[in-house]
N, C-alpha and C positions, 0 to 999 in steps of 0.2 A: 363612443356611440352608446346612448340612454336608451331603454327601452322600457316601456311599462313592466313592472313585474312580471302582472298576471300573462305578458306573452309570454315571459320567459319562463314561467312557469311550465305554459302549455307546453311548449317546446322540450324543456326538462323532461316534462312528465312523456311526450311520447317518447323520446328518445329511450325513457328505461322501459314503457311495456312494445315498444320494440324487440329491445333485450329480453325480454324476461318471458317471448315467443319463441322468438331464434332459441334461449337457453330450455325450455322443455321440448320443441321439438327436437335441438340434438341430444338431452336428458333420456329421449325416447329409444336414441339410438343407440347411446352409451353410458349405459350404467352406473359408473364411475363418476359419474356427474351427481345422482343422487346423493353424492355420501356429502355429511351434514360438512365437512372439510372445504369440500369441493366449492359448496354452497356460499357457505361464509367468504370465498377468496373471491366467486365470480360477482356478486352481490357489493363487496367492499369495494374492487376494484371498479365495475362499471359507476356504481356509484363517485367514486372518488373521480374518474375520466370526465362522467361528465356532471358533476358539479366546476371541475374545473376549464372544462370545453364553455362551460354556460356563463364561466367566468371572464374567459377570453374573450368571448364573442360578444356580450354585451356590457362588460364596463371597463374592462384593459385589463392590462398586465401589471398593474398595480398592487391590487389587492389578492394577487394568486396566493403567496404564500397562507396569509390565515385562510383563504377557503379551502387550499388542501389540507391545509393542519384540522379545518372543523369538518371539513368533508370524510375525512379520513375517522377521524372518530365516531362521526354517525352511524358511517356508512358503515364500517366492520362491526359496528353494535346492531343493525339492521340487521344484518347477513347473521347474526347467532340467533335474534329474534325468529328469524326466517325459516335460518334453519333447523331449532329445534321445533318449531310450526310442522312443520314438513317431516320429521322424524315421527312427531306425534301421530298426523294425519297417517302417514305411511304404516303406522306398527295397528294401527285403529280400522284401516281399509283391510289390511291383510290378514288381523287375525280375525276379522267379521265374515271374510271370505271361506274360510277354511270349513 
């Protein structure tokens, strides 16, 4: 099954600010989730799911292997981006607060 990129695009793209709702609202709940660790594993793995769910569903089981091999590398290089992004933010809110 082919499908235009840019739907599957669209679909990628909600499928992670989906995630990345669900992961600050429980962030809110549990602490342990801010930590910049925590960050980098939920971020590489969602990523890595579903570049490969995006892989299945729209061009087979063919080309799985390289897209988790390259999914895998973005995606955990994303999640450091991310989360020293978010370390910054967080140490910049809190001592502005004080």
């Amino acid at each position: 099954m082919n499908s235009p990129p840019a739907f599957a695009a669209i679909v990628e793209l909600t499928l992670m600010l989906a995630v990345v709702a669900v992961y600050v609202l429980l962030a809110r709940r549990f602490r342990v989730l801010w930590h910049p660790f925590a960050i980098i594993l939920a971020v590489g793995t969602v990523g890595l799911v579903v570049s490969v769910l995006g892989e299945l569903l729209f061009r087979g089981p063919a080309g799985m292997p390289a897209m988790a091999q390259r999914s895998a590398i973005g995606s955990f290089g994303w999640g450091v981006v991310i989360a020293v992004g978010v370390w910054i933010a967080r140490r910049v809110l809190v001592s502005s607060g004080r």
